[in-house]
N, CA, C and O of each residue as an XYZ file, in Angstrom:
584
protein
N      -0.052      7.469    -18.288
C       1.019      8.197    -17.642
C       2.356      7.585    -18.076
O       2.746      6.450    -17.806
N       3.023      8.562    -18.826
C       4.473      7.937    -19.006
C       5.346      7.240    -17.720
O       5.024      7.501    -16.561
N       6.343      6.441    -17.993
C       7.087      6.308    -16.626
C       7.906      7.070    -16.021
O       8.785      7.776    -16.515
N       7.375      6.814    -14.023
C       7.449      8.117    -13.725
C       9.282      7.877    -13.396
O       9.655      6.704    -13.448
N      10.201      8.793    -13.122
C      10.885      8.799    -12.395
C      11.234      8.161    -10.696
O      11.216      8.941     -9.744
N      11.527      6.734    -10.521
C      11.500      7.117     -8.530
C      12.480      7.953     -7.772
O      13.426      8.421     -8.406
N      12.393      8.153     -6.729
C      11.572      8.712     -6.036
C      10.752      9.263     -6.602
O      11.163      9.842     -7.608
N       9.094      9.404     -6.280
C       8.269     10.196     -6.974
C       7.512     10.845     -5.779
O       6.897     10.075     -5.041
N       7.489     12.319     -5.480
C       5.807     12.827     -4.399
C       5.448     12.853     -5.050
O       6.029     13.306     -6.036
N       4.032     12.353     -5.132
C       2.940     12.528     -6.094
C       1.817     13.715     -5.829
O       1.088     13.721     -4.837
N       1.795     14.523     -6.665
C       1.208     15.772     -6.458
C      -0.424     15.612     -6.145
O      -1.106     16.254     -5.347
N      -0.826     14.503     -7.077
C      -2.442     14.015     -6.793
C      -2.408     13.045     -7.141
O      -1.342     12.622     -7.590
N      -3.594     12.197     -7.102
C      -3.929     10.717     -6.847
C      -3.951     10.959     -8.760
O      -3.639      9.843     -9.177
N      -4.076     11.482     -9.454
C      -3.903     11.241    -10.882
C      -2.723     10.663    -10.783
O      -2.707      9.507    -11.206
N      -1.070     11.344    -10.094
C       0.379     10.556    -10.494
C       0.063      9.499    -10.080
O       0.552      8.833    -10.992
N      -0.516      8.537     -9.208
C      -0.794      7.693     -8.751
C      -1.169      6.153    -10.344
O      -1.882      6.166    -11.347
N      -0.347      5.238     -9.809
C      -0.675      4.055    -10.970
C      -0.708      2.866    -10.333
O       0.434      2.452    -10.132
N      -1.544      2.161     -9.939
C      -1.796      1.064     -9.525
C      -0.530     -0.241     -9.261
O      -0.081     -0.929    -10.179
N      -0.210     -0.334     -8.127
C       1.192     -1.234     -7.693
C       2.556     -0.463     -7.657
O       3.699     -0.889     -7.823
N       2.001      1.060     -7.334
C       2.861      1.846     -6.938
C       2.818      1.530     -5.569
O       1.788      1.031     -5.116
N       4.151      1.831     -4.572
C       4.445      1.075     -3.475
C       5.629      2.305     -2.796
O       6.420      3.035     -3.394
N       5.423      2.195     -1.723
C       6.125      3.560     -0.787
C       6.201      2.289      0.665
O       5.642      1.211      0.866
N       7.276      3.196      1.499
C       7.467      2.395      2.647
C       7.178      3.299      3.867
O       7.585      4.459      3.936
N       6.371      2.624      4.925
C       6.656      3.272      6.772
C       7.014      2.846      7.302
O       6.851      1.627      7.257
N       7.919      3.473      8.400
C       8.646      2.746      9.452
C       8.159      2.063     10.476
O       6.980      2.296     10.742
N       8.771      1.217     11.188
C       7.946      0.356     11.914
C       8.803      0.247     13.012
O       9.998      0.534     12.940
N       8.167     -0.215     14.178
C       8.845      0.177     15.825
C      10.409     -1.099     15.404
O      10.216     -2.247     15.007
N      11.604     -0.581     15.596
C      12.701     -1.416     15.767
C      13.317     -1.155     14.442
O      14.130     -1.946     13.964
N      13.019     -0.274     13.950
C      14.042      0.122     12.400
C      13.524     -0.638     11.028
O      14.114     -0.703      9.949
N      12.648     -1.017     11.278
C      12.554     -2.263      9.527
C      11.009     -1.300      8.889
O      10.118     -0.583      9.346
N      11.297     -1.667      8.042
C      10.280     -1.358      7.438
C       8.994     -1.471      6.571
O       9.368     -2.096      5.578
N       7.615     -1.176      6.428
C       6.874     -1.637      5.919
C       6.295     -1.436      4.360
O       6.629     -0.337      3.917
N       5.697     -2.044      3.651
C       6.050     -1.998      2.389
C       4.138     -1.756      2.168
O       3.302     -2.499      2.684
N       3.870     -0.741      1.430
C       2.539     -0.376      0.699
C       2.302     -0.304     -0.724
O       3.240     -0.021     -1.470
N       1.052     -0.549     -1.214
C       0.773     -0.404     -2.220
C      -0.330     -0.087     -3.135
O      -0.899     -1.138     -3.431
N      -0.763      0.736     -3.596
C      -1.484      1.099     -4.457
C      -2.409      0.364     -5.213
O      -2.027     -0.012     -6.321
N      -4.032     -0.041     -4.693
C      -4.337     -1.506     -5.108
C      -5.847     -0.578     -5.352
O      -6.838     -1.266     -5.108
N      -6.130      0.732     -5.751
C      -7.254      0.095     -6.045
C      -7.194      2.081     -5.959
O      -6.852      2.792     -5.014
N      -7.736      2.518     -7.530
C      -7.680      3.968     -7.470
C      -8.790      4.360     -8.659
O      -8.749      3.853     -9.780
N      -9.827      5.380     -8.225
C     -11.120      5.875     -9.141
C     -10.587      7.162     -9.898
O      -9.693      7.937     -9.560
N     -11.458      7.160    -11.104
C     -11.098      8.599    -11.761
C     -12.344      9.425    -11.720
O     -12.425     10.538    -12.239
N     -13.243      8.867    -11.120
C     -14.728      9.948    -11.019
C     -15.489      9.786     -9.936
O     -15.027      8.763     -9.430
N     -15.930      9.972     -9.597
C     -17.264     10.063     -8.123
C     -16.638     10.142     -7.014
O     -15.466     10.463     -6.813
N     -17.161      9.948     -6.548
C     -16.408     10.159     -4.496
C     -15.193      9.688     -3.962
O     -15.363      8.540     -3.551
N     -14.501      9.926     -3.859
C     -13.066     10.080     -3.409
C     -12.411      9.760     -4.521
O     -11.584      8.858     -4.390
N     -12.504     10.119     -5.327
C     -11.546     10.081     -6.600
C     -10.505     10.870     -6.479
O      -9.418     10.392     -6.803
N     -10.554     12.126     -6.039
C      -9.501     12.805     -6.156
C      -8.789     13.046     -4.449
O      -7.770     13.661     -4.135
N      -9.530     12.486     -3.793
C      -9.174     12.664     -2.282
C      -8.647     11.074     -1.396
O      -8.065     11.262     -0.328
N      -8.831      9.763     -1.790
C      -8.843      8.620     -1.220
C      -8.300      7.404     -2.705
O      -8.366      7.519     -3.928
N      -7.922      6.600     -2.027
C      -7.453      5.476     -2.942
C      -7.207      3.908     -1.988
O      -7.092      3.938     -0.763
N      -7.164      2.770     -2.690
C      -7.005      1.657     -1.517
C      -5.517      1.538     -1.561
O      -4.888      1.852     -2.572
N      -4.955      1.093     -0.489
C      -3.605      0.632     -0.050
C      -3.480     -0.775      0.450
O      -4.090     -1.116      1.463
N      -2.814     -1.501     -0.130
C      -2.583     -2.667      0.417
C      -1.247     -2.982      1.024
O      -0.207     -2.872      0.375
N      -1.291     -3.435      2.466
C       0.205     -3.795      3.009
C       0.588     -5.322      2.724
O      -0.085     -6.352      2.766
N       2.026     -5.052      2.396
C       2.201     -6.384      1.870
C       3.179     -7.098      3.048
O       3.925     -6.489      3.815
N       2.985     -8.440      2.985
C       4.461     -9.365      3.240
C       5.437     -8.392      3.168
O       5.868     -8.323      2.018
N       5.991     -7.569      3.963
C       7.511     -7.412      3.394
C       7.942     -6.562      4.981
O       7.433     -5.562      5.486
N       8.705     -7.150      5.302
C       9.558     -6.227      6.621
C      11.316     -6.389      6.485
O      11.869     -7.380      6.962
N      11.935     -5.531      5.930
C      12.719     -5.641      6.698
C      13.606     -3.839      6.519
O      12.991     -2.867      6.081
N      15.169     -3.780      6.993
C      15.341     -2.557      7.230
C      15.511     -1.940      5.917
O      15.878     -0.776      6.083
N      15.397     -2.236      4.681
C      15.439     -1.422      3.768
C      14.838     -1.563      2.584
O      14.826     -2.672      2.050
N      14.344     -0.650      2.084
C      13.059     -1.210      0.973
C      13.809     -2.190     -0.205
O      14.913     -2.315     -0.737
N      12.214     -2.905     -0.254
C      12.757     -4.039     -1.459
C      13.580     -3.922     -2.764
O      13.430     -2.768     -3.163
N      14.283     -4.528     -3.498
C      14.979     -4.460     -4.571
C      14.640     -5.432     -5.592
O      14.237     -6.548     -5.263
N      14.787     -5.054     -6.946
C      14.148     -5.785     -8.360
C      12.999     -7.000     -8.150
O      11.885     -6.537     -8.397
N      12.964     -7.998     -7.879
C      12.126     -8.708     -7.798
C      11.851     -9.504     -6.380
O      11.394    -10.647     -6.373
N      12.229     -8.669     -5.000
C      12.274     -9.021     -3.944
C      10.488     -9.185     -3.012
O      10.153     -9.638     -1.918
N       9.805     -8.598     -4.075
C       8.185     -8.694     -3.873
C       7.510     -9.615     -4.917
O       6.281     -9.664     -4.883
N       8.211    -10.399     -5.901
C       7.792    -11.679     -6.002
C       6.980    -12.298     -5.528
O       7.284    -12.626     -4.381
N       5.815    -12.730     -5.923
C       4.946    -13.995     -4.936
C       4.550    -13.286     -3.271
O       3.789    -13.877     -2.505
N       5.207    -11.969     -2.923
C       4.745    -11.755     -1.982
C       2.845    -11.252     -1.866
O       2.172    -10.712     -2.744
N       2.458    -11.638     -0.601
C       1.150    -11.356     -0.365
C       0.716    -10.061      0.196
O       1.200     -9.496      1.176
N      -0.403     -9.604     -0.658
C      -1.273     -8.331      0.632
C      -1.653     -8.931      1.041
O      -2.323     -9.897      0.677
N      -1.157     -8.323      2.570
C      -2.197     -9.208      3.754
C      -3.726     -8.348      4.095
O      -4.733     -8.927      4.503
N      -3.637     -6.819      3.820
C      -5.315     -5.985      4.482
C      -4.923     -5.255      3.181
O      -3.874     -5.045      2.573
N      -6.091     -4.992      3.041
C      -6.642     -3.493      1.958
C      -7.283     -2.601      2.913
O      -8.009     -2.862      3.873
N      -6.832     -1.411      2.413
C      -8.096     -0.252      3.271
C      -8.098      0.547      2.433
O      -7.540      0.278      1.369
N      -8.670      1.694      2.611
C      -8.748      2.939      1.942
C      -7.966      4.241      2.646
O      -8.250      4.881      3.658
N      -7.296      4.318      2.068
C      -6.455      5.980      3.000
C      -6.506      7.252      1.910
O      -6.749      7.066      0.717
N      -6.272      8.420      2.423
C      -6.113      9.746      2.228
C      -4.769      9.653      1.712
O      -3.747      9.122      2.146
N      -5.163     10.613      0.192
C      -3.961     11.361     -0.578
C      -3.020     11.882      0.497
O      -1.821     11.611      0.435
N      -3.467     12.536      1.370
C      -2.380     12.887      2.397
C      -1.200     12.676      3.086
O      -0.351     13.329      3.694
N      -1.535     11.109      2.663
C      -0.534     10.103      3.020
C       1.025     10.688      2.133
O       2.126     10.377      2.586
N       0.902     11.442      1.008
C       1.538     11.722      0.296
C       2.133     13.044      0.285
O       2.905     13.405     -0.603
N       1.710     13.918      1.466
C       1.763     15.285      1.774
C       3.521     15.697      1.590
O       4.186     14.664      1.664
N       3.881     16.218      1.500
C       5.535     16.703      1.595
C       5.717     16.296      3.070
O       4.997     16.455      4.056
N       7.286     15.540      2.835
C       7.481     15.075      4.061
C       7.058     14.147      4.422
O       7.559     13.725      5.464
N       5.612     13.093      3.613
C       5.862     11.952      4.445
C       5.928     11.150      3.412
O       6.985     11.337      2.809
N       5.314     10.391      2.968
C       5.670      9.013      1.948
C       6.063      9.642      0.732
O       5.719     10.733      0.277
N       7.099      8.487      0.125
C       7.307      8.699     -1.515
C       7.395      7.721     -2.526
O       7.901      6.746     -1.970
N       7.241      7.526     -3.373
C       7.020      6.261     -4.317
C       8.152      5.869     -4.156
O       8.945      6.730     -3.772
N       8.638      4.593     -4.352
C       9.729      4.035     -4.515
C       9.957      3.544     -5.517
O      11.033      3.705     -6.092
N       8.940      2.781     -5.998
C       8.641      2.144     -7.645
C       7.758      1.617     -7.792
O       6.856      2.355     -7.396
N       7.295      0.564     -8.201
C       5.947     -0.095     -9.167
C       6.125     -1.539     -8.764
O       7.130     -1.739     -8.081
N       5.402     -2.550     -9.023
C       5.544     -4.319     -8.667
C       3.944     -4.550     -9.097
O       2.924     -4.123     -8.555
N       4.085     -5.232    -10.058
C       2.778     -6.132    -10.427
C       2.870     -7.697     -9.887
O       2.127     -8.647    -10.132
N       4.361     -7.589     -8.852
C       4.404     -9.363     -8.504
C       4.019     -9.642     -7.508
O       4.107    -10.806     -7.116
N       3.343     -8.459     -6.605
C       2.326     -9.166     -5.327
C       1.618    -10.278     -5.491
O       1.415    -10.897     -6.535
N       1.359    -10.437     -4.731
C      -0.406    -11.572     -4.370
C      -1.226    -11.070     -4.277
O      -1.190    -10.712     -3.100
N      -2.372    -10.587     -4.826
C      -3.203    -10.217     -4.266
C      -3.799    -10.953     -2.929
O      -3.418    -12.032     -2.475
N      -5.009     -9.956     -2.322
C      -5.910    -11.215     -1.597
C      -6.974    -11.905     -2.299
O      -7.663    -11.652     -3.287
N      -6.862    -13.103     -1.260
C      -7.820    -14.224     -2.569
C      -8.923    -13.644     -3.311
O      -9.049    -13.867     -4.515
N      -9.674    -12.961     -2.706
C     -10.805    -12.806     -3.479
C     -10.650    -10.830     -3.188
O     -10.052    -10.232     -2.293
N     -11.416    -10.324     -4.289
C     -11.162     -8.863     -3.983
C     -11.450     -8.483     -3.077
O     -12.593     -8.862     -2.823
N     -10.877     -7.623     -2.015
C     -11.263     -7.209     -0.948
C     -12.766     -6.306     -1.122
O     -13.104     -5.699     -2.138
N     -13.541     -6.408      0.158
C     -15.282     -5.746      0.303
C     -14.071     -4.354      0.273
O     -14.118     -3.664     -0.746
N     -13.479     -4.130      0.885
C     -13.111     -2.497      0.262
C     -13.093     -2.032     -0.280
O     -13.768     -1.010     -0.405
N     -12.108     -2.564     -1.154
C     -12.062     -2.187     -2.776
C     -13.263     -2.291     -3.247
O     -13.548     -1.263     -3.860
N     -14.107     -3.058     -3.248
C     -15.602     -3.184     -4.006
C     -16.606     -2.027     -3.216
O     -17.479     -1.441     -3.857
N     -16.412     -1.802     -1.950
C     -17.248     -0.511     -1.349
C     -16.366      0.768     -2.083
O     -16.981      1.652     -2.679
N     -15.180      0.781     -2.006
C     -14.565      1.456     -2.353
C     -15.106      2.463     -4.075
O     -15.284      3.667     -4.264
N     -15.224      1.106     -5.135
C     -15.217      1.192     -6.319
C     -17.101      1.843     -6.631
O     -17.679      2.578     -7.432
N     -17.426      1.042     -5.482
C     -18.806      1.533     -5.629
C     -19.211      2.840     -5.220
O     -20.189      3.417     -5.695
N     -18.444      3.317     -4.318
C     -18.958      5.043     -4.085
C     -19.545      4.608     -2.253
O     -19.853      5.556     -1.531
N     -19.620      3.396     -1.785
C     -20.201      3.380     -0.915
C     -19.160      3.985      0.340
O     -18.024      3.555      0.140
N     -19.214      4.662      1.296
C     -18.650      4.932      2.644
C     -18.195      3.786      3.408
O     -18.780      2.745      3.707
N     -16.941      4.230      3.677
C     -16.043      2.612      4.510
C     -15.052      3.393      4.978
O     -14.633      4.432      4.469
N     -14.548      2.650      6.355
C     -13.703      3.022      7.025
C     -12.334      3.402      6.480
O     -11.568      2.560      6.012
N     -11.975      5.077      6.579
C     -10.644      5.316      5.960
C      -9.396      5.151      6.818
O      -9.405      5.891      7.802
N      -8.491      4.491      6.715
C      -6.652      4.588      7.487
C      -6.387      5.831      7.265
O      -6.595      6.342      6.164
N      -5.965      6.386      8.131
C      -5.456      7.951      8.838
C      -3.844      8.041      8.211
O      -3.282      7.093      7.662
N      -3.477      8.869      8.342
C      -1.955      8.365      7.456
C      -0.961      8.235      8.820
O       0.195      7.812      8.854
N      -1.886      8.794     10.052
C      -0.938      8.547     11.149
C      -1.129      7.130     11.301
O      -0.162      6.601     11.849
N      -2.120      6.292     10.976
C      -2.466      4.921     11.693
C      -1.698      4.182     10.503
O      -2.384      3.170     10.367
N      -0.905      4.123      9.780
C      -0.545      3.434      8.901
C       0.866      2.674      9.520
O       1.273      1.669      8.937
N       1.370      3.034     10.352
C       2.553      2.403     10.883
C       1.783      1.703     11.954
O       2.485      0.719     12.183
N       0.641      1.637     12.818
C      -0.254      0.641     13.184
C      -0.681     -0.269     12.909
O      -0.681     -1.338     13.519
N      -1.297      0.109     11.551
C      -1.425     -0.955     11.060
C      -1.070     -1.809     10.355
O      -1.825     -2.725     10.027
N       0.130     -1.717      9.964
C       1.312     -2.371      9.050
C       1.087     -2.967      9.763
O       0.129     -3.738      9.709
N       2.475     -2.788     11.480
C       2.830     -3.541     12.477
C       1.395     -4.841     13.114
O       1.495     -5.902     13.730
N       0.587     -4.332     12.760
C      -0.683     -5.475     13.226
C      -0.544     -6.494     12.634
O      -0.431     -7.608     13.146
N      -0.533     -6.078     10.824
C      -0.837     -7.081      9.722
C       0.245     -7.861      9.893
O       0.000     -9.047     10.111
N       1.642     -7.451      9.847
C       2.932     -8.238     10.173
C       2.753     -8.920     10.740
O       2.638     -9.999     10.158
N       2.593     -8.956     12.086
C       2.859     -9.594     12.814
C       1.180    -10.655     13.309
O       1.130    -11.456     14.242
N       0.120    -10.337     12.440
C      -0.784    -11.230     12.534
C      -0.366    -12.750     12.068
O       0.254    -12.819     11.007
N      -0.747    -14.400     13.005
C      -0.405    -14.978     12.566
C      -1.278    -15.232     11.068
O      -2.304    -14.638     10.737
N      -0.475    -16.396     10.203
C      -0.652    -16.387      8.793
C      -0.909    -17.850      8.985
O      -0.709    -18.439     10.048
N      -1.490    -18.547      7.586
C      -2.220    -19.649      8.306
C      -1.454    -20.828      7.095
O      -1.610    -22.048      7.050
N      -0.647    -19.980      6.236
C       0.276    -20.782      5.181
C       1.592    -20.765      5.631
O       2.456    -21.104      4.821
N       1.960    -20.404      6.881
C       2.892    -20.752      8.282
C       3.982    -19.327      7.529
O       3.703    -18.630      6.553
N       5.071    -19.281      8.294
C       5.541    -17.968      9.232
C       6.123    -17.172      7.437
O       6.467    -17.643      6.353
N       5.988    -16.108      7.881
C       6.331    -15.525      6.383
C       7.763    -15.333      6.184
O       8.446    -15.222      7.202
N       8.325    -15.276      5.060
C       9.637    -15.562      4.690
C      10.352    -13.875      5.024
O       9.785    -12.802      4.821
N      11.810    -14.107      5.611
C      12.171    -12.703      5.971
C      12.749    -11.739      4.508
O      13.385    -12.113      3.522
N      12.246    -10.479      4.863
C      12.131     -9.944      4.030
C      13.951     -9.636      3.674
O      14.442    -10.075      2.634
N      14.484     -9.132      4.320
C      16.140     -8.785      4.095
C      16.854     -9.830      3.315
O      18.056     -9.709      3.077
């Protein structure tokens, strides 16, 4: 896929490129930062599901040039293209400078395998940002995002 333009809606999980990253809002104005960690081109949910990873990042306005540096995914899940419907999320841009999590997430690997695993709703995604945020972290308090 050539490079896309940002803002991007992505029409199907084909525009979709791995460490593509869109933001949801989160209770008190700041915002949460997603990303594109894990996407199939054949068998079961290929064209309907993809993994999302929420990262380290809160604050009121999405990140800029290298402001996701060294930052960490804290959860992987699997969510619905839908997430992408008109009107709600839009690409913002790309970052290969996350963290992954240490070891590949069982999602992504149920995921990759075709096996059935719990999907994030695109309504539960500002839920579960706000969880992961604010879960404590055990490499002590995470650096503010602004």
């Amino acid at each position: 896929m050539a490079s896309p333009r940002y803002p991007l809606v992505p029409e199907s999980p084909a525009d979709l490129e791995l460490g593509d990253l869109w933001t949801v809002p989160l209770k008190g104005g700041d915002l949460a930062v997603l990303q594109v960690r894990g996407l199939k081109t054949s068998g079961a949910g290929a064209y309907t599901h993809f993994v999302a990873g929420i990262v380290d990042w809160r604050s009121p306005s999405p990140p800029v040039g290298h402001d996701l540096r060294g930052r960490r995914v804290l959860v992987e899940g699997v969510t619905r293209f839908e997430v992408f419907a008109p009107g709600r999320a839009v690409v913002f841009g790309n970052s290969g400078e996350t963290v992954p999590p240490p070891a590949w997430s069982e999602v992504a690997r149920q995921f990759e395998a075709g096996t059935s695993t719990e999907v994030w709703a695109w309504k539960s995604l500002r839920r579960r940002a706000q969880l992961a945020l604010s879960a404590p972290r055990s490499s002590g308090p995470a650096p503010d995002g602004g």
